[in-house]
C-alpha positions in Angstrom: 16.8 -4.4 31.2 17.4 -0.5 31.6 14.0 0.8 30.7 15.1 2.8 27.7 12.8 1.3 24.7 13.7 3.8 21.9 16.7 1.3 22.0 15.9 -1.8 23.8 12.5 -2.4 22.2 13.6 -4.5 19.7 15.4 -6.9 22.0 12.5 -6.8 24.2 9.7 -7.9 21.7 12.9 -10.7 20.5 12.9 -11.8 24.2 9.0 -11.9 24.6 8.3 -13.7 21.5 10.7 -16.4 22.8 8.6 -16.7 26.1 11.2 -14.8 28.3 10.1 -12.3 31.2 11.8 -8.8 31.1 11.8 -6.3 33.7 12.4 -3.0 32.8 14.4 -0.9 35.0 14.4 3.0 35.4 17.4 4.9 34.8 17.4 6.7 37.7 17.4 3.6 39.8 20.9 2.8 38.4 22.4 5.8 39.6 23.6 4.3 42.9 24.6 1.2 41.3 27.2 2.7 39.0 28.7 4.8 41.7 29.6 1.1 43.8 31.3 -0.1 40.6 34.6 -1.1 40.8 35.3 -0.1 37.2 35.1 3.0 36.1 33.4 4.0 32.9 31.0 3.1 30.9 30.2 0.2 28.7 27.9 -2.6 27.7 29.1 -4.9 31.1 29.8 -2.2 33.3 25.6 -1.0 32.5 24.7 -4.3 32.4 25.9 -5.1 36.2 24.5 -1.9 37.2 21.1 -2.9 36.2 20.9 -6.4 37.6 22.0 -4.5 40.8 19.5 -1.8 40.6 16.6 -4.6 40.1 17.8 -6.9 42.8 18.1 -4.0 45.3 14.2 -2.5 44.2 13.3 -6.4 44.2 12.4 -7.6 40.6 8.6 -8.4 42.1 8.4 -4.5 42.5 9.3 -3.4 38.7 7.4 -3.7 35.6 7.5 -7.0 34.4 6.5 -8.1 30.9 5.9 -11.6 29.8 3.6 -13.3 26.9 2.8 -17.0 28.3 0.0 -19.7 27.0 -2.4 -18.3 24.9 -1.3 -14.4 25.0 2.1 -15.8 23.5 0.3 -18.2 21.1 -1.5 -14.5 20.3 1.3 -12.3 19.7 3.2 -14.8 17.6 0.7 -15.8 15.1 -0.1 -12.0 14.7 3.5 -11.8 13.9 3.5 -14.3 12.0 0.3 -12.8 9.9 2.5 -9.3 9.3 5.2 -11.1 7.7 2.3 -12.4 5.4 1.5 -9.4 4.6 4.4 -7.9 4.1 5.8 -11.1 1.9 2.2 -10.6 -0.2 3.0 -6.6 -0.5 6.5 -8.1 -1.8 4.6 -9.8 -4.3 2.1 -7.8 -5.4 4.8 -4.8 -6.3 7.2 -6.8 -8.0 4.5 -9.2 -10.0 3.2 -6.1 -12.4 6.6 -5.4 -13.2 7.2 -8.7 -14.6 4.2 -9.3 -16.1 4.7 -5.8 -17.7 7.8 -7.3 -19.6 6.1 -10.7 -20.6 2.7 -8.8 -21.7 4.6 -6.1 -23.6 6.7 -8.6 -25.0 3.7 -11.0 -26.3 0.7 -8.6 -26.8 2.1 -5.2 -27.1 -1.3 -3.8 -29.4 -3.4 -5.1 -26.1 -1.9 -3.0 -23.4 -1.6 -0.3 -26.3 -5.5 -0.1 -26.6 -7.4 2.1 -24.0 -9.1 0.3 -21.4 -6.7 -2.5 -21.3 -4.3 -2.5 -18.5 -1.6 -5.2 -18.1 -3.4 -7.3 -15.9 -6.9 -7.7 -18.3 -4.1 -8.2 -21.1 -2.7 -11.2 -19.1 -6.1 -12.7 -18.2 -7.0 -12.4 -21.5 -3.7 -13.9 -23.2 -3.9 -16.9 -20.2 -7.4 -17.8 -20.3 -7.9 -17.5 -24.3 -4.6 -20.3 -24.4 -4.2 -19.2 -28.1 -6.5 -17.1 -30.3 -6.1 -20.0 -33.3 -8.5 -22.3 -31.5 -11.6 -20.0 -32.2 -12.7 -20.5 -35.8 -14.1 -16.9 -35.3 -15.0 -14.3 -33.3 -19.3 -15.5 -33.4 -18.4 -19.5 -33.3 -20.1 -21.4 -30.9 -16.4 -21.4 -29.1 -16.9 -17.5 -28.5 -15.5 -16.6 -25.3 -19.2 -14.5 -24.9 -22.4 -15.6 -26.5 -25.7 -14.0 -26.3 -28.4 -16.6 -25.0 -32.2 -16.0 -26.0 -34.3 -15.6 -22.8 -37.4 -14.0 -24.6 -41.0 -14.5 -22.8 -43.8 -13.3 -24.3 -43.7 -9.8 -25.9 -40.0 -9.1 -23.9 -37.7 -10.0 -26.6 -33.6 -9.8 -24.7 -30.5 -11.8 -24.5 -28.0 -12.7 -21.5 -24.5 -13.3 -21.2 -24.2 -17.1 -21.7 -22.6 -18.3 -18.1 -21.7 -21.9 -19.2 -18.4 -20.2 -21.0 -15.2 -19.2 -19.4 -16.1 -16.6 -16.7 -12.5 -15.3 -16.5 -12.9 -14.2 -20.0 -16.2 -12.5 -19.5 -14.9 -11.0 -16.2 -12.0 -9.4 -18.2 -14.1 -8.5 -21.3 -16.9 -6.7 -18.6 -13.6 -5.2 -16.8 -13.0 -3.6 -20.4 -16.3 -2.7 -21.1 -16.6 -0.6 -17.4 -13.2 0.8 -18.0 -14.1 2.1 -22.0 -17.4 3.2 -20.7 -15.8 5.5 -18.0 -13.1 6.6 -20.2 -13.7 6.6 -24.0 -16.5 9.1 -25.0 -18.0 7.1 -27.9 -18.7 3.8 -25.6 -20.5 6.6 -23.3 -22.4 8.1 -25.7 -23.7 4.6 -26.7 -24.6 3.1 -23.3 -26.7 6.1 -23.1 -28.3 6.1 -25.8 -28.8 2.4 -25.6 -30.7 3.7 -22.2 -32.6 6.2 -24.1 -34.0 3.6 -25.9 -35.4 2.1 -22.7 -32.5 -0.7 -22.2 -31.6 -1.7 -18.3 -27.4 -0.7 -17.6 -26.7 -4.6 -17.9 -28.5 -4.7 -21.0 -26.6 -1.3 -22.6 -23.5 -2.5 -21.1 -24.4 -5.8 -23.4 -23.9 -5.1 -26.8 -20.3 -3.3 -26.7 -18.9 -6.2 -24.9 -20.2 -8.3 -28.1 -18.2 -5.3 -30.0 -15.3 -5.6 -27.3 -15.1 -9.8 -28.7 -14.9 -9.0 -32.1 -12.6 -6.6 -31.5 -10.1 -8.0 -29.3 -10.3 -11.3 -31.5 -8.6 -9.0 -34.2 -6.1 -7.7 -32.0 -5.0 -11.0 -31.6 -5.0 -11.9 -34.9 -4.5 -9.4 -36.9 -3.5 -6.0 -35.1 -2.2 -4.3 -37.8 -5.4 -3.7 -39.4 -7.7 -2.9 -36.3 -8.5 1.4 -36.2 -7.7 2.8 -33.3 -11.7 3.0 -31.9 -14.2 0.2 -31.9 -17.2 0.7 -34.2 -20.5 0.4 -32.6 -23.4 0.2 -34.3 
């Protein structure tokens, strides 16, 4: 093959990957082949004879030779095979927001509406909750987050009860980071929930037990929810 890779690479990585060897010859070398043509002009055959010349006249054990065999070729193809992966994943991962945009907006439009809700919380939440009606209310003992008494001694706290549904708690904590970052009351009050000599994960508690109540309104009554959370 005429060693001009700006045009032939693709047909050389095609040959490789199929286990073929392909010797790349210089255009110079062809020079003197094309002169001892018969036919006169140029074209696809007439360049293709001149380099099979040109190789067999160098020797083809004197060129550059490429060739994937065994465990190289096993190599190259399953990296190949690990880009189109990628690239089919990238696919997905573009077009799956814009869908689930549609559906989202469609079902829950006062969730994505509500700052620190994008519409990938909004579809956790709406998938994981499987239907707000099932929770009697927002503090049953179905809550999707329930504060747990581990007290000892003088140290009176509460944790995050890990036997419920983590996906829910991993969306509502996602909300929680997102309002504190972004929505200047929530700030103020992790602070001065610090101030008052509270760890982060114990400020960061008590406006996700806000963030329940209120996102069990939104879902079941959005038309009556103010447009910041009150925390107390």
């Amino acid at each position: 093959m005429e060693d001009c890779r700006h045009v032939s690479g693709s047909a050389e990585r095609f040959l490789l990957d199929h286990g073929e060897t392909v010797v790349r010859v210089a255009p110079h070398l062809m020079a003197e082949a094309r002169t001892n043509v018969r036919e006169r002009g140029k074209s696809d055959p007439i360049d293709a004879l001149a380099v099979a010349r040109a190789a067999q006249r160098e020797g083809i054990e004197n060129l550059p030779t490429a060739r994937l065999a065994g465990v190289e070729l096993e190599i190259r193809v399953l990296h190949l095979h690990h880009k189109r992966l990628i690239k089919q994943r990238t696919a997905l991962t573009n077009d799956l927001p814009h869908q689930l945009q549609e559906l989202v907006t469609q079902t829950a439009p006062h969730l994505i509406a509500q700052k620190g809700i994008g519409v990938i919380v909004a579809a956790q939440l709406i998938g994981e909750i499987a239907g707000i009606d099932r929770f009697a209310m927002h503090n049953s003992r179905g809550s999707v987050l329930r504060a747990v008494p581990v007290s000892s001694g003088r140290t009176d706290r509460h944790r995050l009860d890990r036997g419920g549904n983590r996906q829910l708690n991993n969306a509502i904590h996602t909300i929680a980071l997102s309002r504190a970052r972004y929505d200047p009351q929530t700030a103020i009050y992790i602070a001065r929930q610090r101030q008052a000599g509270k760890t982060q994960r114990e400020a960061m508690r008590s406006p996700k037990r806000h963030l329940v109540r209120w996102i069990y309104r939104l879902l079941t009554n959005p038309n009556s929810i103010p447009d910041t959370i009150c925390l107390t």
